[in-house]
Each structure stands twice: as C-alpha cells, then as structure tokens.
N, C-alpha and C positions, 0 to 999 in steps of 0.2 A: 582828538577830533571832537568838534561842538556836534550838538543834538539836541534837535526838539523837544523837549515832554508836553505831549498834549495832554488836555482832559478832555475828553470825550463821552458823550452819554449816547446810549440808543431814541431815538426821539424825544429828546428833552427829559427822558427822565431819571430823577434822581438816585433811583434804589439804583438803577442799570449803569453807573459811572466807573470809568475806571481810565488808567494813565496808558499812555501809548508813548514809546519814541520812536523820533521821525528821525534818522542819520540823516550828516550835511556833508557837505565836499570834502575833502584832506586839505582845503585852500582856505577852510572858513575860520572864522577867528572871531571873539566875541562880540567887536563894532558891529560887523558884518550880519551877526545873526540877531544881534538887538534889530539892526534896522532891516533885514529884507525878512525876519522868520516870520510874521504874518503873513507874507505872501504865500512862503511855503505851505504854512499849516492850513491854510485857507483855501490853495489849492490840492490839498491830500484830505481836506473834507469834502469840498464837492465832489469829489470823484467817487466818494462814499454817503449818497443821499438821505442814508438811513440814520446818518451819526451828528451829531449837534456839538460842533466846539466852544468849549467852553471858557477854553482858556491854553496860553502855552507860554512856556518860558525855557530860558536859552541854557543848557547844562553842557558840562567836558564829558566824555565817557568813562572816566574815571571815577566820576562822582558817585555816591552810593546809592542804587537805585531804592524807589519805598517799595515794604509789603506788596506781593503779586504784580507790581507794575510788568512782567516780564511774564506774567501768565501767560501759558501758550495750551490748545490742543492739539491733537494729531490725528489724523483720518485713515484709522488703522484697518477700514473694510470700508465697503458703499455706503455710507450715511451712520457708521459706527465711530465716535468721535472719542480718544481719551484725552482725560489731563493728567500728568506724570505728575505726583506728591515730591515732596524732599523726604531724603534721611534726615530727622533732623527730630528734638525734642521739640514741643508745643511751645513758642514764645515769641513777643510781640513784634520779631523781625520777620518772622515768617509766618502768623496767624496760622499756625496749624493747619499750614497747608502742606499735611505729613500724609499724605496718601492720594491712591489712584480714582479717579472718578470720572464714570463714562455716561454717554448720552448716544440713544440711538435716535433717530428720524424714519419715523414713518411716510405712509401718503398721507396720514390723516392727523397724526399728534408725533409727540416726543417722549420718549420714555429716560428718566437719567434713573442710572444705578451710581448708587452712594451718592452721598450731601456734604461730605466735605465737613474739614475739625470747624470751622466757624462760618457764621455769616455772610464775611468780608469773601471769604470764598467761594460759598454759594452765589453770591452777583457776580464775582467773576466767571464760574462756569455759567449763568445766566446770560450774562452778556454775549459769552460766544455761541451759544445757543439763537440767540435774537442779530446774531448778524448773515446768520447763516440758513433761518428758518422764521415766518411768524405762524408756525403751527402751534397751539397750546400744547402745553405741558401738563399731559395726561395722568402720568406715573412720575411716581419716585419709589424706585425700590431698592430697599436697605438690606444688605450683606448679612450684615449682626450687628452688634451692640454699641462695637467700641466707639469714643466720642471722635476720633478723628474721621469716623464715615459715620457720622450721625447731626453732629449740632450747627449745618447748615440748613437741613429741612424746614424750616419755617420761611423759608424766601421760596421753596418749591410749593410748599402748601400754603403760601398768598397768593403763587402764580396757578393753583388750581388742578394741583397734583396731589392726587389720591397716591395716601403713603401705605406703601405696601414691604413686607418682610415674612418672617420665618413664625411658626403662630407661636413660638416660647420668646419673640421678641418682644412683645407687648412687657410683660413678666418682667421680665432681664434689666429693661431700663426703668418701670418702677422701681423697684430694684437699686438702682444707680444711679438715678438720675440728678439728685440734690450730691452726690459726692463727684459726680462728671462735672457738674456744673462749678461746683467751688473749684475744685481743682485748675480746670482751665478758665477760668476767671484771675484765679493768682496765675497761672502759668502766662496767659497773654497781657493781662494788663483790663481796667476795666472798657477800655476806649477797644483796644481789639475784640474783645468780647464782645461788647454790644450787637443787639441784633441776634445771639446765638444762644440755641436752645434744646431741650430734648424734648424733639415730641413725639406721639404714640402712634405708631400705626393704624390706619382705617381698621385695615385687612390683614388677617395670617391665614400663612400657606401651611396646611400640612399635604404634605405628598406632593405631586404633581400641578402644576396653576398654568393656562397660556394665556399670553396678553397678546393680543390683538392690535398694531399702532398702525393699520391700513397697509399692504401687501408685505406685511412682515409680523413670522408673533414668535415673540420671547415668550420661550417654556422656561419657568421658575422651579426648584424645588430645593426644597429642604430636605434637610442632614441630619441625622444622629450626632450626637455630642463628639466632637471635633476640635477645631481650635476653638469653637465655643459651642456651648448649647444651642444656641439657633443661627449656624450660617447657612446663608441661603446661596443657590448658582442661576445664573440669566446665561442661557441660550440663544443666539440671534438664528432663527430659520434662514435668510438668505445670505449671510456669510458664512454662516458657521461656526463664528467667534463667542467662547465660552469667558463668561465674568464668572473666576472663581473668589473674587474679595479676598479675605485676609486667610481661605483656605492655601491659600500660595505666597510664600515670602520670594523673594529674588535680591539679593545686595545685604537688603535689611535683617536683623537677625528676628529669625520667627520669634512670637510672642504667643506662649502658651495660655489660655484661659478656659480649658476644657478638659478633655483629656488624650495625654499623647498616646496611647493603643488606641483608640477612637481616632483620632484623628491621621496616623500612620496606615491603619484597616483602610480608611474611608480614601485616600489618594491611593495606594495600591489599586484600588478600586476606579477609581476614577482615571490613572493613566491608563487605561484600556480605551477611554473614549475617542471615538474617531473625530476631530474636529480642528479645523483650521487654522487654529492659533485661539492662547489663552491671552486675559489680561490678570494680572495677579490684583493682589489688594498692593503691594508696594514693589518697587520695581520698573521693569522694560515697561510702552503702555502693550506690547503686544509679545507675547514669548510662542517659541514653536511648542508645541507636543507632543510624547510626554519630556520630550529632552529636559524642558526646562523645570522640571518638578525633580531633575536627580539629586542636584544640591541639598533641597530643604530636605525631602525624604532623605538621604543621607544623615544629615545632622540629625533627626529625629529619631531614627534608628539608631542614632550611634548613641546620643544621651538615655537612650530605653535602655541599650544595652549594658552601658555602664553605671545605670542606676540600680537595675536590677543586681548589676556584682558589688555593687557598693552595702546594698540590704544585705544580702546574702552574706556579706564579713562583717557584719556588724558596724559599718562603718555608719555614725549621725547624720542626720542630716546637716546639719552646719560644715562637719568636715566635706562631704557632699559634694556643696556647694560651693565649696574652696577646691575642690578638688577635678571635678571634672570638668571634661570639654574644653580645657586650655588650648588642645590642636586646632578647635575649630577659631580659635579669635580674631587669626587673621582673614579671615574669609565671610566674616558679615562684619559689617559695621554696626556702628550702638551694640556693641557686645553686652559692655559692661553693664548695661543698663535691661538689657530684657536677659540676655544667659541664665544671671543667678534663680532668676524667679522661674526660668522653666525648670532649670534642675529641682526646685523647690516643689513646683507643681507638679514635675514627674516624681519625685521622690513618694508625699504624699497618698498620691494616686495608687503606686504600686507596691508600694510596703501592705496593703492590704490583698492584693494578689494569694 
C-alpha cells in the first residue's frame, strides 16, 4: 500500500516539526500518488487549521519509517495524556525515546511530567501538546535523574516551564551531567543529539508540593532512597491517575540506582494507595492497581532474597552475578543489560547489613 509522509509544523514553526503519514486506497500505486497526493495532503491540512505543510512525498508501507515519525499519545483520563517509550537501548534509530512521558491540561496551563532521552523528543511531545491545547506550559516536573526522562527539558524551559523535581535532584545531575551527556551523545550520534541537555531544576520538593494548572492540582512528593535518591510521584486530583516514573518497571527489567530495601519498603507502601490507575516510568501508559506493581516487586524481592543467601555462603560477588535471577530472564526484556548491575547494586548494598 502507498502513503503520504507529510511534514508538518504547528504554525509555521520550526522547533514544532514533525512527519505524519496519510494511508491511500489498496488501488493506489506510485503514478497515481505522484500525481493526485497533493490534493490529498492539502486536503488533510485544511481540515487541520493549526498545521502548515510543508512538504510530502509518496512512500510503500514497507518502507522504514524515520526516528518518532509514529509518535503517538494516548488519553488515559480527562485531559491526562501519555507517550509510551520503547524497550529499547539509546541510539540514533530511536533517539532515546526509551521511556514514558505524560502531560496534564489544566483550565489555565499544562503541566508535563518527564522530558524525554533527547530533544527530538521533547518537540514531539510538544507538538501534541499544541495540537490539542494553546495553554502555556507551566511545569515540567522531573521523576529523578536518569537521562532518558531528563535531556528533553530545554524545549519545555524555552516554552516557559518552570522545572520542578525531588530537592536531592539538583545534586544528582551535577553530579552526572557531563557523563549523561557524553554517553548519549555516542550512544545517538551527534545529529540525534543536538538540541539535548541536562538542566537544573528551578525548584525542589522536599515533602509534600501541590501544583495548581486551573480546576486541577497535582500533589508532588518525594521519596526516600528507592530506585534512586530523588524520585519523585505527580497525583492528578480529578482522575486520580498516579505518575510513579521509574518507581514502576512493567515488560522492561527494573534498573536499580538506589537501594533495593528502600525501594521494596517504599512500594509495599505505596500499593496501599487507593487510586485509579498508575503510569509506570516504562511500560503500559496506564496500569491498574496495585495488580500491576506484583511483577516488579516480585523480582525485587526475589534478587533481595537470594543475594542476601549468596553473602551469607560466602559466595562473591562476581559469582553473584553469574549466578542469580536466571528464572527471572524470560519475563523482562533487556535483561542482560540492566540484571547484572542490580544484583551488583543489591549485592553491595547488603553485604553491609
């Protein structure tokens, strides 16, 4: 089947650009869509006032689509919007677009929780933000640290979003900010890179914080050391819908950077909460609860459990880490890639117990 790619900008502007395809008949065929697809694309702009084509050209659907061209949201409560991340390591086919990132809508502003691994990603959640609202973009408020929910925020702090997070956040990315930045710089390429950055929050929350975006306020608070020192949780008051960021894995295999009895303590804890559905940091964009927190706590529990019998027989850490948590492999993806390091950081952690 032939298909459109258009380019499309939000009124003419360039930072707000991105690819769209338009499907054509099961009857079209290249001639056909050289000579009649500016009528289509021309007619599938007007009908969208707010959008400026810029350009379109004729593709099979077989063809490889580019980076985000397939970006999509979903409207997982009244005016609560997520973008689903990939499984997937950081690199220039997918610009680290490896994680979840939500946008609420107020009467009065917009608030997004997480900024996305780069840039390139941050204009795409901007863009479906401006097709769907010209409210400003009040907040940006940041989970924790990691750079795949961090080094979009300079397209939210152009658009005039005060950056908000956990108050040991500031800390954390001094801290790593020159090793985040080389790292996904080689990991995307420098062209994917561009545009993306680590910047510091205005504002840190300690305790309790509510944000106010006109007949709705997200309650913020921070956490005790968890899957990291400073993650923080957004509460939406008229859904109900809790952003726990990367305190919740789903598919993906958790990524330890804190500490797992702190971070096992703290969701024990938190499945008690009554609330209408979670969005995890990677995953569904909306899970029930607590059903969907048995999986991870599982796994967490179980790698506590057998690291703690691993010390206890004198067994290294290198054996370890060869050694445990094989049952779990088939049941998260990127095993190989985050596993060893949590049994390493549980190992660490609890050998001083």
């Amino acid at each position: 089947m032939y298909q459109l790619l258009l380019a499309v900008c939000i009124n003419g502007e360039a930072a707000l650009c991105m690819d769209r395809r338009l499907p054509l008949g099961e009857d079209m065929n290249m001639m056909r869509c050289m000579r009649e697809g500016l009528v289509h694309a021309q007619k599938w702009a007007d009908a969208r006032p707010d959008l400026e084509l810029k350009s379109w050209r004729c593709i099979t659907e077989q063809q490889e689509p580019k980076p985000l061209e397939d970006f999509a949201v979903e409207e997982v409560g009244n005016g609560v919007f997520v973008h689903r991340g990939q499984h997937a390591i950081p690199a220039p086919v997918n610009l680290n677009d490896t994680s979840n990132i939500g946008f609420v809508i107020g009467q009065d502003a917009v608030a997004v929780i997480d900024a996305g691994g780069s840039a390139a990603v941050a204009r795409a959640v901007m863009f479906h933000i401006r097709e769907r609202t010209d409210l400003p973009v009040k907040y940006l408020i940041l989970t924790h640290m990691h750079p795949d929910h961090v080094l979009g925020a300079q397209v939210f702090k152009d658009a005039g979003a005060t950056v908000i997070g956990h108050r040991k956040l500031e800390r954390a990315l001094k801290a790593r900010s020159q090793t985040y930045t080389d790292n996904l710089r080689r990991l995307m390429g420098d062209a994917g890179f561009e545009g993306s950055a680590v910047i510091l929050p205005d504002e840190g929350v300690e305790g309790t914080r509510d944000i106010d975006i006109g007949g709705r306020v997200l309650t913020l608070v921070s956490h005790p050391t968890a899957h990291t020192d400073n993650d923080l949780t957004v509460r939406d008051s008229e859904t109900g819908i809790f952003f726990l960021g990367d305190l919740l894995f789903a598919g993906h295999t958790p990524a330890l950077d804190g500490s797992i009895t702190g971070w096992t303590r703290l969701m024990d804890e938190l499945s008690g909460e009554d609330v209408k559905g979670v969005v995890p940091g990677h995953g569904p964009a909306l899970m029930d609860w607590p059903e969907g927190l048995t999986p991870m706590l599982g796994y967490l529990k179980s790698i506590t459990k057998d690291v703690r019998a691993a010390i206890a027989d004198g067994t290294t850490m290198n054996d370890a880490v060869r050694e445990i948590g094989e049952e779990h492999r088939e049941d998260w993806e990127l095993f190989d890639e985050f596993h060893p390091r949590n049994v390493t950081t549980a190992y660490k952690e609890l050998e001083w117990e």
